[in-house]
Each structure stands twice: as structure tokens, then as C-alpha cells.
N, C-alpha and C positions, 0 to 999 in steps of 0.2 A: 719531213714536215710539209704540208700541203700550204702554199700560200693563199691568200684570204680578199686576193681579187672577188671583185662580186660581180655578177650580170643579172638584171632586170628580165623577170621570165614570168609570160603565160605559163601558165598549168592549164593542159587540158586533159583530164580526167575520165574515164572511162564509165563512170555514175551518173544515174539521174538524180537530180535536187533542179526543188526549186530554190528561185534567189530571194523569193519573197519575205525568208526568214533573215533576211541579212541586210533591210532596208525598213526605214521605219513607214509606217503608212504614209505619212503626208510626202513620201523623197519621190517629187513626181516633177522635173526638169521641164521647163521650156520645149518646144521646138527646135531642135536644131542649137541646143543650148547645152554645150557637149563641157563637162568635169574635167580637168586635168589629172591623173592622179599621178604621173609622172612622166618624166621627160620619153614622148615617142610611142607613151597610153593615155586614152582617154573614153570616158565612160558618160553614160544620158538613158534615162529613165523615156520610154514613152506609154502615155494613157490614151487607148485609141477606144474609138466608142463602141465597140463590140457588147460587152465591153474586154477589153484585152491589158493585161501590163506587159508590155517589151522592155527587157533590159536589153542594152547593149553597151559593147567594150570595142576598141579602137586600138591598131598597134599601127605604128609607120613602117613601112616594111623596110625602107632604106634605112632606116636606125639602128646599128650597130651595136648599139648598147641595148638593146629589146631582144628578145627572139620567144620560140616558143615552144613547149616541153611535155610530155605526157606523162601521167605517172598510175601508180600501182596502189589500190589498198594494202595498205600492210609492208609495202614493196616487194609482194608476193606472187606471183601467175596462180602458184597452185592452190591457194585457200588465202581468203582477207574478206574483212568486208568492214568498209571506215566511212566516214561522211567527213565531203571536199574540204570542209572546214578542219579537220584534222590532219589531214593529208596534207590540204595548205602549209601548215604549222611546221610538219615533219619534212617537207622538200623544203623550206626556207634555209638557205643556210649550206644545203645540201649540194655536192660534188658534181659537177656538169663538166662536159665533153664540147662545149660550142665552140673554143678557140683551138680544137684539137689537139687542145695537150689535157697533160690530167692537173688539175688544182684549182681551177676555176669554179667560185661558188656561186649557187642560185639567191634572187632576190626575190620572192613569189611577190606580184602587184597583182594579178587576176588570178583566179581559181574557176573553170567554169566544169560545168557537167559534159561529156563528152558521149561515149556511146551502151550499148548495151552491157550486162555482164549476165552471168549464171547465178542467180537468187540464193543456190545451195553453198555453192564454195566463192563466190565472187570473182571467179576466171572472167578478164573481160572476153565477150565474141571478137571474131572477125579476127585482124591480126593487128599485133602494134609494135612499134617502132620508138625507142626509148633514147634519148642522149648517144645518136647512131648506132647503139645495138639493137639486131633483127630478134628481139623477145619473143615475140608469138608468130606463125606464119598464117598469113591469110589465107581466106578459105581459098580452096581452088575452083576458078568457075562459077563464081560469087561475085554480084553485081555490091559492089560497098566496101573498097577498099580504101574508100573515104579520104581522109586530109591528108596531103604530104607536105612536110617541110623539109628544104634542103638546106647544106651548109652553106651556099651559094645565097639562099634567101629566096630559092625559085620557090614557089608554092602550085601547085597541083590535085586536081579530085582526081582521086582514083578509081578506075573502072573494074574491069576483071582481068582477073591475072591467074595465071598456074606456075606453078613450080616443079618444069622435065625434071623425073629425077635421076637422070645422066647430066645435069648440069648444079645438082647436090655433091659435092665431091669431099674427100679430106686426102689431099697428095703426102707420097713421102720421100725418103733422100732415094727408096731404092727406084725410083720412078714408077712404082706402083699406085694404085689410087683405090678408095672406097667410097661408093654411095651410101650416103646417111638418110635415114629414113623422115627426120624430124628434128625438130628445134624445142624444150621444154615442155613436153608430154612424157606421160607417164611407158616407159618403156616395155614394150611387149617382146615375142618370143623371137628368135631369130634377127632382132631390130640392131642398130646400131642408132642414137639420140647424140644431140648434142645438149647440155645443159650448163647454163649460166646463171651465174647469181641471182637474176630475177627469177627464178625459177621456186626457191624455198633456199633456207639453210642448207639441205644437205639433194643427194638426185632421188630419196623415199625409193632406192631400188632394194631386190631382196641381193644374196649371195649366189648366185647363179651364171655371174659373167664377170665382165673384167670393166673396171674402170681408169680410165688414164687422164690425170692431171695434166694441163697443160697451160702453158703462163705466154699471156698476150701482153701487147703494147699497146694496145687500143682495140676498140669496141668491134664486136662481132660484126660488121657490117654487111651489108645485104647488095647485090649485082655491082661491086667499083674493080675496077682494073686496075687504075693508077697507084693504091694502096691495096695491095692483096692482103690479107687475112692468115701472115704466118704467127707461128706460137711453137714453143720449145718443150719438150714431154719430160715434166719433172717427176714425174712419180707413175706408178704401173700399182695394180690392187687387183689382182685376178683371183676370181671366188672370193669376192668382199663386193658390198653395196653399200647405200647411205653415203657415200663418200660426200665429205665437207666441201661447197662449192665457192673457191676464195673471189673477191671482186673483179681482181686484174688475169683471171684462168676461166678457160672451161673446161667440164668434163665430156669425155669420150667415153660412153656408155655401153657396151654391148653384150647380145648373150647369145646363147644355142650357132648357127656358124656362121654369125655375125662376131660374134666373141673371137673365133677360132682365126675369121681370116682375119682379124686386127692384131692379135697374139703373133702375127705370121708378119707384121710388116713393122711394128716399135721398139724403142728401145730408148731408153732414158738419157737424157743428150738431142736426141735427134728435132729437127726440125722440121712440120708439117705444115702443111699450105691448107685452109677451109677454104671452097667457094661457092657461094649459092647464087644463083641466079632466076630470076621471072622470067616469064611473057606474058607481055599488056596489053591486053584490050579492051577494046571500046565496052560499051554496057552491054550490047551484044553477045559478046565472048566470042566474037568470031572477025570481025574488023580488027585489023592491028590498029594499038595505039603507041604516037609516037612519044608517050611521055618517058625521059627517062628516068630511073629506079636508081640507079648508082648516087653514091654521097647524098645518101638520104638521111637527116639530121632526127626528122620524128613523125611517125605517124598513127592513126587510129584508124577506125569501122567507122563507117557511116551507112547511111540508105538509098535516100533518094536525094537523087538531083534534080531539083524541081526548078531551075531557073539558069538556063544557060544559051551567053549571048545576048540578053535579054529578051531572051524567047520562055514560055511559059511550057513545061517538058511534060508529058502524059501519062499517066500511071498505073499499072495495071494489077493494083491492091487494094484492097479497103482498106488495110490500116493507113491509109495516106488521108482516105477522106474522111475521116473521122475527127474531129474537134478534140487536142489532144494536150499537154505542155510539151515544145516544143524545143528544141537546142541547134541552132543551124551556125553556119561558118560561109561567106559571101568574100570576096576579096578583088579589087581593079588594081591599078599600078601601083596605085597612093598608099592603101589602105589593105587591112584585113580585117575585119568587121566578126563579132560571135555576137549571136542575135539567142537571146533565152527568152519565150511564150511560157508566161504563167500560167498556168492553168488549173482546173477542180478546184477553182472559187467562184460560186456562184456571186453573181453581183457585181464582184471585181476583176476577176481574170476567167474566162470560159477555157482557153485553148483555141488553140486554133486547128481546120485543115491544111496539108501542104497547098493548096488553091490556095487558099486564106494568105 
């Protein structure tokens, strides 16, 4: 039985919405005349004269009992497509990783919109980071690795990153090792995938390779040393696909002589090591950065970093300068601030540019 501790959690979201629908016309707050909604959040409405609506949400970053979480339509990578307010509903309640063990339940007090997704199947872009499992891997060589939260409570934007993939590994007892191609994508010829429950009910592969069940202690996580990433191989299914993907396992997915050299190193019983690791840098992609990736608790995509150091940062896109609704995330020692720009209401809310 899972005990029914609760923790107080941001939801940040991978959808655009506005909040407009979730606030009655007249909820227009003072200046600096900040809501409490609960201990270590707090929320204020502002009407600037653009004319613009700013909502914005407040967490203390030193509050212990707050933190903050991302989640999935549907709870799905591969197909979903839900609105925050439902999603809200469905993480309430629901199973979180924050105190590193398993049974601790979510308290949703905010729900905000977070980054892009695929219109067709609602895959969100970029890469995201769930209750410390590495669910989707960010692009490689892609400026927008966006928000990072840690177990620590460090917080972070992330620049660009790649993933060697001599530093994608799955070790075994007999000291041999395999590079895996991928994390929750749909598995191609000769590939080896790794696939976790966020991924769909089952891994949607045909019968053409082998899959191996494997049962973990805790969440997939992405570049830590101090906690490796072993798991025990309960089950083998060679020339079968679809295989059911339970919570606390992943699958080891492979075909053509991807298949062949993993048939060559498992055996039911044995224990395997996953390691995956980044390289960071600047927005550039060519400056190292020194943020570090290890015990990273959750993160999403973003775009631009339009205000860093309190310097105003330059852009070299249109879609920045265009009058738009708007979803940003700011944070100093105190605080961590999510700013949402209403926008496509003439009269009321225009949008804004990232200048703006």
C-alpha cells in the first residue's frame, strides 16, 4: 500500500492555454497585492496599459513543502491531447518521486501552460524531465533546453546540450556494454530504445526483435553518479513486440543486430547498469556550460532567454518580435516567479513581444 503523505506541487505543463478562462473579468489585484493560495505560493493578477493581462504565480524556493513538477496529456509521450484543467485534476492526488522514495502524493495549487507540443499527436517538443525520470531527450544542438529543477532545489535555464552516444550505455554482469540509440521513440531497424511508462501502455513495436523487461528502484535518471541507474531482467520476449511497460521497469527494446548483440549478453536474473549522460552548453553550442545535469528533479523546452543578469539579451527571430500570449518562468534567490501574457483579445489583452 502506498502511504498518502501529500506535497504541494506546480504543474508545469507542456500546452499552450490561456488563463483568461479561469479568472472572472473583474479578478484584476492591486499592485504588488500578491493572493496567498497556499503556504510557500502565491498568485496577483496584473492590468498594464498596453493594454496587456499578466497573471502571475510565486513559489519560495526554500519551502520544502512546495516544489515543482511537469506532466503529460494523457500521461502519454506517444499520443494525448488534454486541457491543463484536466490534467490538473488527473496529477492531483497522483504518485511523486520528490522525497526519493516511492509513495509520496501530489497536491496540484498551480497548473500553468509550459512549452510547445505536436498539434497531431500531442508529443510535447524539445525534451522533458518528469518526477526524475529522463522521458524524452532533448534535441541535440538545440538552443531551448529550458527550465531545470533539482532535488537540491537548484534551479537553472538550460542552454544546449548533446548526448555522445559512447556515453548512452546499458552495462552487464559479463562487463560488456551497449549503446542505446534513444529514450521513448518509436524503434527503427537495427536500433536498440529504451521505453518507460510514459511512453504509452505497451512500446507499439511489431515482432521482429526482442524485448526485456527490466524492474527498477527508482526513476530513470539522466547524468548522476552517486545513484547509478541499475535494474534486474525479469523477463526476455524475443520475436514478440507491444510488450506491456509496468511503472516501476523499463523495456530494453531491440531489432536487426541490435537484437542479436543484446540476445548475446542477458539472461533473467542478472543485473544491468543504464547510463546516460550530456554535454552543456552555452546558447552558443560551443562554449562549455557549467551547469550541472546530474539529480535533476524536472524539466521542459523553452526558447528564448530574453533577460539575463538583468541585461536585456538579442534575438535573432521574428517569432520573438511579434505581439504574442506569452508563458515565461524568471527566478533570484527568494523566488521563482511563472509570468502568463494574455493575449488575441483585442481591447483586453494584445500579447506581447519578448522586448515587450
Amino acid at each position: 500500500m502506498f502511504s498518502k503523505n501529500s506535497l504541494k506541487f506546480f504543474i508545469i505543463f507542456v500546452f499552450l492555454i490561456s488563463w483568461s478562462n479561469l479568472l472572472p473579468e473583474s479578478s484584476v489585484f492591486a499592485k504588488d497585492s500578491w493572493k496567498n493560495l497556499s503556504p510557500g505560493i502565491d498568485f496577483q493578477v496584473f492590468q498594464l496599459p498596453d493594454p496587456n493581462q499578466v497573471f502571475v504565480a510565486r513559489m519560495e524556493r526554500e519551502n520544502e513543502n512546495v516544489t515543482l513538477e511537469s506532466g503529460l496529456a494523457l500521461d502519454r509521450l506517444a499520443y494525448g491531447r488534454e486541457t491543463v484543467r484536466d490534467i490538473a485534476k488527473r496529477y492531483d492526488d497522483s504518485l511523486n518521486y520528490w522525497r526519493q522514495e516511492w509513495g509520496w502524493r501530489s497536491k496540484v495549487i498551480v497548473a500553468i501552460n509550459g512549452y510547445y507540443f505536436d498539434p497531431e499527436t500531442g508529443t510535447p517538443w524539445r525534451g522533458q524531465i518528469q518526477s526524475g525520470w529522463y522521458i524524452k531527450r532533448f534535441d541535440n544542438f538545440q538552443n531551448g533546453s529550458g527550465l531545470v529543477w533539482k532535488f537540491d532545489r537548484d534551479i537553472f535555464i538550460g542552454g544546449c546540450i548533446f548526448h555522445p552516444p559512447s556515453k548512452q550505455t546499458i552495462s552487464f554482469e559479463n562487463n560488456q556494454f551497449l549503446n542505446f540509440n534513444g529514450i521513448n521513440q518509436p524503434r527503427e531497424e537495427n536500433q536498440l530504445i529504451i521505453y518507460t511508462s510514459h511512453y504509452s501502455d505497451t512500446t507499439g513495436t511489431d515482432n521482429n526483435g526482442v524485448e526485456v523487461l527490466v524492474e527498477i528502484s527508482h526513476p530513470l535518471y539522466l547524468g548522476t553518479n552517486s545513484v547509478p541507474n541499475i535494474g534486474t531482467i525479469k523477463d526476455i520476449f524475443d520475436q514478440k513486440g507491444s510488450s506491456f511497460i509496468p511503472f516501476d521497469a523499463v523495456i530494453l527494446s531491440a531489432s536487426g543486430t541490435a537484437r542479436i548483440e543484446l540476445l548475446k549478453n542477458i539472461e533473467i536474473g542478472q543485473k544491468i547498469k543504464i547510463s546516460q549522460r550530456v554535454v552543456h552548453y552555452q546558447h552558443d553550442c560551443r562554449t562549455p556550460n557549467s551547469n550541472d545535469w546530474s539529480n535533476i528533479y524536472t524539466g521542459i523546452g523553452g526558447d528564448f532567454v530574453f533577460l539575463k543578469e538583468g541585461e536585456t539579451q538579442s534575438f535573432d527571430t521574428g517569432a520573438a518580435n511579434v505581439r504574442a500570449p506569452r508563458t515565461a518562468v524568471a527566478y533570484n534567490d527568494k523566488y521563482i516567479y511563472f509570468i502568463v501574457v494574455d493575449g488575441h483579445n483585442p481591447g483586453v489583452s494584445v500579447g506581447m513581444s519578448m522586448w515587450e
